[in-house]
Every structure is written in C-alpha cells, then in structure tokens.
N, C-alpha and C positions, 0 to 999 in steps of 0.2 A: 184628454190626452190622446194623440195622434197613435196609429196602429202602428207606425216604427218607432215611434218612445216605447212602447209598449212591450213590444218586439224586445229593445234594451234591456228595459228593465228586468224578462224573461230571463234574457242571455246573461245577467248578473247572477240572478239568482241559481242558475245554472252554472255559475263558477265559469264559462267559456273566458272569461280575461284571465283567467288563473289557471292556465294549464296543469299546474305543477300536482294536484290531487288526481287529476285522469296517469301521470305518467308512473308516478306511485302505485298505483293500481296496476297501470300496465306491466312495467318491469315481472314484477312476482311470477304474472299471469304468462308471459314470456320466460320466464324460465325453466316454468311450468310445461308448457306445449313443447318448447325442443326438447327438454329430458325426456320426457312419456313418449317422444314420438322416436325417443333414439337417432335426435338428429334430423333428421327428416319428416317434419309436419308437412301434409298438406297444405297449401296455400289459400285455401277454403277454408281449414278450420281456423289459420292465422287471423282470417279477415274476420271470422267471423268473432272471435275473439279481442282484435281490436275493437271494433265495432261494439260489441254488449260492455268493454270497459267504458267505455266513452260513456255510453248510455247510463250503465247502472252509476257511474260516479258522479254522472249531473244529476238523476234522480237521487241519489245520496244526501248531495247540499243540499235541492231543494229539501228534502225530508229532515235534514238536518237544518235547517232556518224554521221552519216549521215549527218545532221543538223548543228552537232556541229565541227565537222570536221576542220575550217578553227579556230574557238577559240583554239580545243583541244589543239594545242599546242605551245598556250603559258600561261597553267596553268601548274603547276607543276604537280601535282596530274592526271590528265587527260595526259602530251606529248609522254604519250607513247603507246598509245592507236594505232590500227594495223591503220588508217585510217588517222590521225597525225602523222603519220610518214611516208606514204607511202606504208608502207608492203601489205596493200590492197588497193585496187580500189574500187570506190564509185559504180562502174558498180555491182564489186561482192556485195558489201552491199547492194544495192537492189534487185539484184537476194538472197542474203540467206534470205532477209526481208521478201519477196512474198513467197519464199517457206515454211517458217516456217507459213507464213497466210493462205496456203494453207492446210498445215497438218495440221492444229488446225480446220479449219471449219468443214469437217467433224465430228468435235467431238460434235455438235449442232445442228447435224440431227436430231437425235431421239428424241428431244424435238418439242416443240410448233412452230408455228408461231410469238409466240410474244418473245421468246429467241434465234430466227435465226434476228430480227431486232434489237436486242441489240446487238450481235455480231457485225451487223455490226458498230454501234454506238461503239462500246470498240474500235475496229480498227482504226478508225477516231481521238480518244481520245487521245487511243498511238503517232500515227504517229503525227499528232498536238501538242502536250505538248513541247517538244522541241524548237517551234515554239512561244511558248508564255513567253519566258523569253530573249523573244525581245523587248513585248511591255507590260505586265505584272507586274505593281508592286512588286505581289506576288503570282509569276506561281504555288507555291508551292499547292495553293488552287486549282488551276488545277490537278496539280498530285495527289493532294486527291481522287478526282472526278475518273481520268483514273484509279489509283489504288485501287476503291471503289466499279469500275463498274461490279464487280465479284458477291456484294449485288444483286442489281434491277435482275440480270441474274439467282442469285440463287433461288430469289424469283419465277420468270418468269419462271423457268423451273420446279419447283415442285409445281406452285400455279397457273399458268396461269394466275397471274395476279401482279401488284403492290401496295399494300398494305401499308400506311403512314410510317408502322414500316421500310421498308424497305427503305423507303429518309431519315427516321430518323439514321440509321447506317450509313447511306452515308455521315452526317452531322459528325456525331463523325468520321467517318473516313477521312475528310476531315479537320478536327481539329486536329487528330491524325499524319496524314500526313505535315499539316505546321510547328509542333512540329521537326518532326524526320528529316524533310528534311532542315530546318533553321539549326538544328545542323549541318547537313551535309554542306549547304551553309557558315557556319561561318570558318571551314575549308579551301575554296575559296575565301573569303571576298576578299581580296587585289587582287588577281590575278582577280578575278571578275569586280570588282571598273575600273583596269587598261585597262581590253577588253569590260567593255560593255555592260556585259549581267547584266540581274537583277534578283535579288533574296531578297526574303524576310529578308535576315541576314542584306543585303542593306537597306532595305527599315526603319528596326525595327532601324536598328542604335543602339544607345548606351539604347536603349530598348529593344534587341532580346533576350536576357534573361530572361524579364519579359513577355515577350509575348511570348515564348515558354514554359512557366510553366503557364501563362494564357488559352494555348490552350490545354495541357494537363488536366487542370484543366477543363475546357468545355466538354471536351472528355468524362471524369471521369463520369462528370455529367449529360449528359448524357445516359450514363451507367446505370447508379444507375435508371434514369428515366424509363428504358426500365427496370429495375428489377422489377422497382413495379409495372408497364403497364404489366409483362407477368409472373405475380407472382414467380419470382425465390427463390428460399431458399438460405441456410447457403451458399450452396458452391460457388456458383454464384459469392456473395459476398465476403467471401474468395479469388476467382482469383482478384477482382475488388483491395483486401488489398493488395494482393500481387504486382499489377500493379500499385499502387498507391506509395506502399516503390518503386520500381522501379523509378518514377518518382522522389523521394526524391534524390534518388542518381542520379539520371541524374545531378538533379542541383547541386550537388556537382564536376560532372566532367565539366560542362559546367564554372562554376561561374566567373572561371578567364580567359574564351575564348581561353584557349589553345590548339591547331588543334589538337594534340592526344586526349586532353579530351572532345574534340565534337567528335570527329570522331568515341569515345569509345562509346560515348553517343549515336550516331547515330548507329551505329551495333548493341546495346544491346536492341534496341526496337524489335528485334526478338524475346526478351523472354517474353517483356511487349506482345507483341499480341498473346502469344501464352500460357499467362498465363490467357488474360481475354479468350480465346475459353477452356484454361481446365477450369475454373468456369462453363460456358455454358453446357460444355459435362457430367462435373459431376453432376451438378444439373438436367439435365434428366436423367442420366442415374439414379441414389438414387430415384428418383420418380417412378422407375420399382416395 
C-alpha cells in the first residue's frame, strides 16, 4: 500500500470526511469560553481550544473503532471502517491514538493547574465511552458528559475555578447529546439489537421519539434558565427561537424512524449548536 493510501485510510479512521462529531464538540466548548470569559475570550485561548477539539475528537474515533472493531462489521453503516476491514491494524490505531494525545497536551500548558487535571479526566472520558455501550443502558449520557467536558475546562482555564453555571451547561449538554446521538442510534437500531451493543434508541423503544423531543425540551430549558441567571437580552433568545424551530423539524424528520430522516436529523444539530452560541456571541457583543 502506497504512503498516501495510507495517509487515507489514517484520515478515515480519524472521522476528517465527517466533520459533524469535531462540530458537536465544538459548539458546547464555545459556549463554554464566551460565558466564562464574560464575553470577551482571548483569542489565544479560542484557538487554542478549537485546535484540542479537533484533536481530542479525532483521537476519540480512533479510540472508539479500536473498541469497536470486532462489531464494526457487522453494522451496515460502520463495515467499512479501515479497522473492520483490515486496511489497518489496531497496533497503528493506538499508535495514531497516543500521538494525537500527545499533540493536544501541550496545548494546556499555559493554563492552570486545575485545567492540565481535566485534561487528563477528558482523555479518560474519550477512550472509556466506547466501553460503556456494553453495559450502559444509555451510554449516550456518557457521550454528553465526554463531549461536554470542553465546559468545566473552559471554565477552569479562564476562572480557575468551577463555578455551578458550569455543571449546569454540562447538564443541557448532556440532554443535548442523548437527543442527537438516539437519532443517530435509531439509524443502527436493528443492526445494534442483532450484535449487542446498547443504546438508548434500544432502551427508549417505541418511546425514542418522545424522549428525544423530551430531552431537547430539558435542554431548551435550561437554556432559557441560564438566560435569566446571566441576564441575556433579545439576541440570546433569538438563537434559543431559532434552536427551538430546529427542533420542530427534527421531529418532523425523526417521526416515522426512517434511517435517512434520523440520520438528517442527527447532522443538522450542527446548526442547532451553533445557532444557540450565535445568540450567546451576539448578546455580548450589542452590550459593547
């Protein structure tokens, strides 16, 4: 195999064709940094906090194929994954795993003491999640947690400290996340059922529709809570309207469980998270 096939197949394994799990990550972690900073983050810590999203979420997959390796394939949607198939060795996946763990730490230097201990707790998170839709009813509240853990860090690295507001986003994104990733699970339902693993599309049954617009609904709520705990104006509420039609048409694609219109559904919360951080950005910045 030529060193830029090679290079690919890296880049698969690495989710780079699938943005949509770095942007998930992202959002939270940007909601995270302009609250804690009151509006005005340095520009340093943004980058540097895009930058270790990116990182830890390709280390993620790969840690999560790793894991899952012996299911991958026999789901439809996952057998062709470089590591179910054979194209790569689990030896390379934990050597790209450690190296991406490796460029990210430094980027949590120039912070505190108490944001180099959550790094290592995010890391822990990662590699573990995969692990917990073994025994896990509803690992997806785990994935919330791993993929939330961008809050307590963004906190911790411009406040040196953790502050209630900051478990309380963890909570909405943890509500936010059993929403987006049940659609995604309703997509695998059958293939899931037949290897084993668990997920919450399982567990909710002929209720995961209602408890996915239940959890959105919490999420929202939330939301709205943190608006009036941190006095936001129009705009704030504005992105919350706009995230909220969002969620109206989720349930229009989910209704009849069709695996394109979950799958539609689970993609398009990249605009849902990144319409409630424009509410966030614009209501500080109109406060200037």
């Amino acid at each position: 195999m030529s060193f830029s096939a090679r290079l690919l197949l890296y880049a698969r394994l690495m989710r780079l064709h699938r943005p949509i799990g770095t942007l998930l990550l992202l959002w939270p972690t940007l909601w995270a940094v302009w609250i804690a900073a009151d509006g005005h983050p340095a520009w340093q810590v943004v980058a540097i906090f895009v930058v270790g999203t990116f990182l830890m979420r390709s280390a993620g997959c790969v840690m999560n194929d790793i894991a899952d390796a012996k299911f991958d394939g026999h789901v439809a949607r996952t057998r062709e994954r470089p590591l179910a198939t054979g194209a790569l060795h689990r030896a390379e996946a934990l050597v790209l795993a450690s190296l991406l763990c490796l460029i990210a730490f430094p980027l949590v230097l120039p912070f505190n003491a108490l944001t180099i201990v959550l790094a290592f707790v995010a890391v822990f998170l990662a590699a573990s999640y995969p692990l917990t839709k073994r025994f896990l009813a509803i690992p997806q509240a785990y994935l919330g947690i791993a993929f939330g853990f961008g809050i307590p860090m963004a906190f911790a690295a411009q406040m040196n400290a953790l502050p209630p507001l900051a478990w309380v986003l963890v909570a909405a994104n943890i509500l936010w996340a059993i929403a987006y990733d049940t659609e995604y699970a309703m997509v695998d339902r059958d293939d899931d059922v037949r290897i084993g693993i668990r997920t919450a599309a399982i567990t909710f049954g002929r209720f995961d529709v209602t408890a996915v617009m239940i959890c959105y609904a919490g999420m929202l709520s939330i939301f709205i809570a943190i608006g009036i705990a941190c006095r936001f104006g129009i705009w704030y509420y504005v992105g919350l309207s706009v995230a909220g039609a969002m969620v109206v048409y989720h349930y229009q694609l989910i209704r009849d469980r069709s695996p394109d219109g979950c799958f539609r559904a689970f993609s398009h919360n990249n605009w849902l998270g990144a319409a409630i951080f424009a509410g966030i950005a614009l209501d500080y910045f109109t406060r200037r």
